[in-house]
C-alpha positions as CSV (number, residue, x, y, z in Angstrom):
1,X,-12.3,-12.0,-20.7
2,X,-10.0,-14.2,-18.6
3,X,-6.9,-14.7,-18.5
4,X,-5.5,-18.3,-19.3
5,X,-3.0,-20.3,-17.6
6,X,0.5,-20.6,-18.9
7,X,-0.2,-17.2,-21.6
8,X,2.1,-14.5,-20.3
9,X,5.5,-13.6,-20.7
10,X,5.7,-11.1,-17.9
11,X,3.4,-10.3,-14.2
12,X,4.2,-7.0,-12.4
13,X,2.2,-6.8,-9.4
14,X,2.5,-4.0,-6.6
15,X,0.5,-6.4,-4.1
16,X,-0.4,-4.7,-0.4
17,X,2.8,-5.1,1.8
18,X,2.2,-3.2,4.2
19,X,2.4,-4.9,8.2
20,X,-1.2,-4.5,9.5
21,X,0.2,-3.1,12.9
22,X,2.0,-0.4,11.1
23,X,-1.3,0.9,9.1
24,X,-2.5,3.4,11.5
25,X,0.8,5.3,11.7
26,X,0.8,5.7,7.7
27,X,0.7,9.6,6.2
28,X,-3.3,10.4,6.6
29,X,-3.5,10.9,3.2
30,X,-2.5,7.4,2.5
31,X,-5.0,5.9,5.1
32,X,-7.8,7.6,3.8
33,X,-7.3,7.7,0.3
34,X,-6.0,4.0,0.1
35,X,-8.8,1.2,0.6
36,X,-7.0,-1.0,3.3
37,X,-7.1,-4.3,1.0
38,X,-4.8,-2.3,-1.1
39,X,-2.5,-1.6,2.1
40,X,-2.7,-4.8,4.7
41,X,-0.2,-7.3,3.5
42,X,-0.7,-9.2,6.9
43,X,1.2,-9.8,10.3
44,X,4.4,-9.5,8.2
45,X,3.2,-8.0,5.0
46,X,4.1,-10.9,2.9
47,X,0.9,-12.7,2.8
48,X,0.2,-11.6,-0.8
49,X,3.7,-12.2,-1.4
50,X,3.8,-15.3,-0.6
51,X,0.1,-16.1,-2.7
52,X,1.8,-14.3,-6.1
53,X,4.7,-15.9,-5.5
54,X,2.8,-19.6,-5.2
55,X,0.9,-19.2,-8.3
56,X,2.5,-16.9,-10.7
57,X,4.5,-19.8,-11.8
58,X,1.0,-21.3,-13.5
59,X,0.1,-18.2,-15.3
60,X,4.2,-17.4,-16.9
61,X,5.0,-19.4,-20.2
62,X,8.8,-20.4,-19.6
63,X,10.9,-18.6,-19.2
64,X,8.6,-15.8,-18.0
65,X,9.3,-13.2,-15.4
66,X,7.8,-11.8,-11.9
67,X,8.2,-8.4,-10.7
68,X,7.2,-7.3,-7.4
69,X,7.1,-4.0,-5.2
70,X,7.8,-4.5,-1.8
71,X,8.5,-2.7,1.7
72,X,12.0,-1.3,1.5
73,X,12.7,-3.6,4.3
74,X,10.9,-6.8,3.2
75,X,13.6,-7.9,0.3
76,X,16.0,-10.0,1.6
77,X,13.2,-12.2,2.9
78,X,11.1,-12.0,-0.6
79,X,14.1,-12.9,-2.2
80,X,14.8,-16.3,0.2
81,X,11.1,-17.0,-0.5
82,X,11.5,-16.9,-4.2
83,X,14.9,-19.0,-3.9
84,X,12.9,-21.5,-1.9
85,X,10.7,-21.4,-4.3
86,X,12.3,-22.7,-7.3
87,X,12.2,-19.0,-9.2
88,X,15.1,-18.8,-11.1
89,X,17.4,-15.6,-11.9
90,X,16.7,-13.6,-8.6
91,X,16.9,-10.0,-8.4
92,X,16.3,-6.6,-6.9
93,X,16.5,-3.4,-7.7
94,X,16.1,0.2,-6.1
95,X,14.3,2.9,-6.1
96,X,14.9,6.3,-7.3
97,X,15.7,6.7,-3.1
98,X,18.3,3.9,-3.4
99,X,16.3,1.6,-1.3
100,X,15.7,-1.7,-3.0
101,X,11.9,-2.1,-3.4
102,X,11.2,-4.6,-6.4
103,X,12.5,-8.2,-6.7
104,X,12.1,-9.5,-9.4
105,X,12.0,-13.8,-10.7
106,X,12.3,-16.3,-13.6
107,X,9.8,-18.9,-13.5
108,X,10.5,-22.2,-11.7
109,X,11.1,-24.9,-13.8
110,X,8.1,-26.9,-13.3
């Protein structure tokens, strides 16, 4: 079953955010237990990011939202890219540590 274009109200996505040259220093457990698609978000970690943040816009009717995890310190560049982006309503909230680690969007007026 697919999913079609334009049909949801709301994507969550915890995408891999991780910088590539910081994998090998993560917890063992998490480099071994993790597959390392689920972990490599690139040379800045943002390369999913930046993807989801591209095309989301296609799959959310209006008005629709985005939420995404990110690195603790990835948000205040996730949130230019989603102001540069169009997304409307920009936001970011913390975690149960206090550090902020999901943004989330409206959709971009197309």
């Amino acid at each position: 079953m697919g999913c079609s274009r334009g049909s949801f109200d709301v994507v969550v996505s915890n995408p891999p955010y991780i910088r590539r040259d910081v994998i090998p220093e993560l917890a063992a457990e998490v480099r071994t237990f993790d597959p390392a698609l689920a972990l490599d978000g690139g040379e800045d970690g943002l390369d999913a990011v930046r993807s989801i943040l591209a095309a989301a816009p296609g799959y959310l009717r209006t008005g629709g939202w985005l939420a995404l995890e990110v690195g603790f310190d990835q948000t205040e560049a996730v949130l230019e890219m989603a102001a540069a982006g169009g997304w409307r309503e920009i936001s970011r909230r913390t975690d149960l540590g206090g550090n902020y680690r999901v943004v989330s969007a409206r959709r971009p007026e197309r």
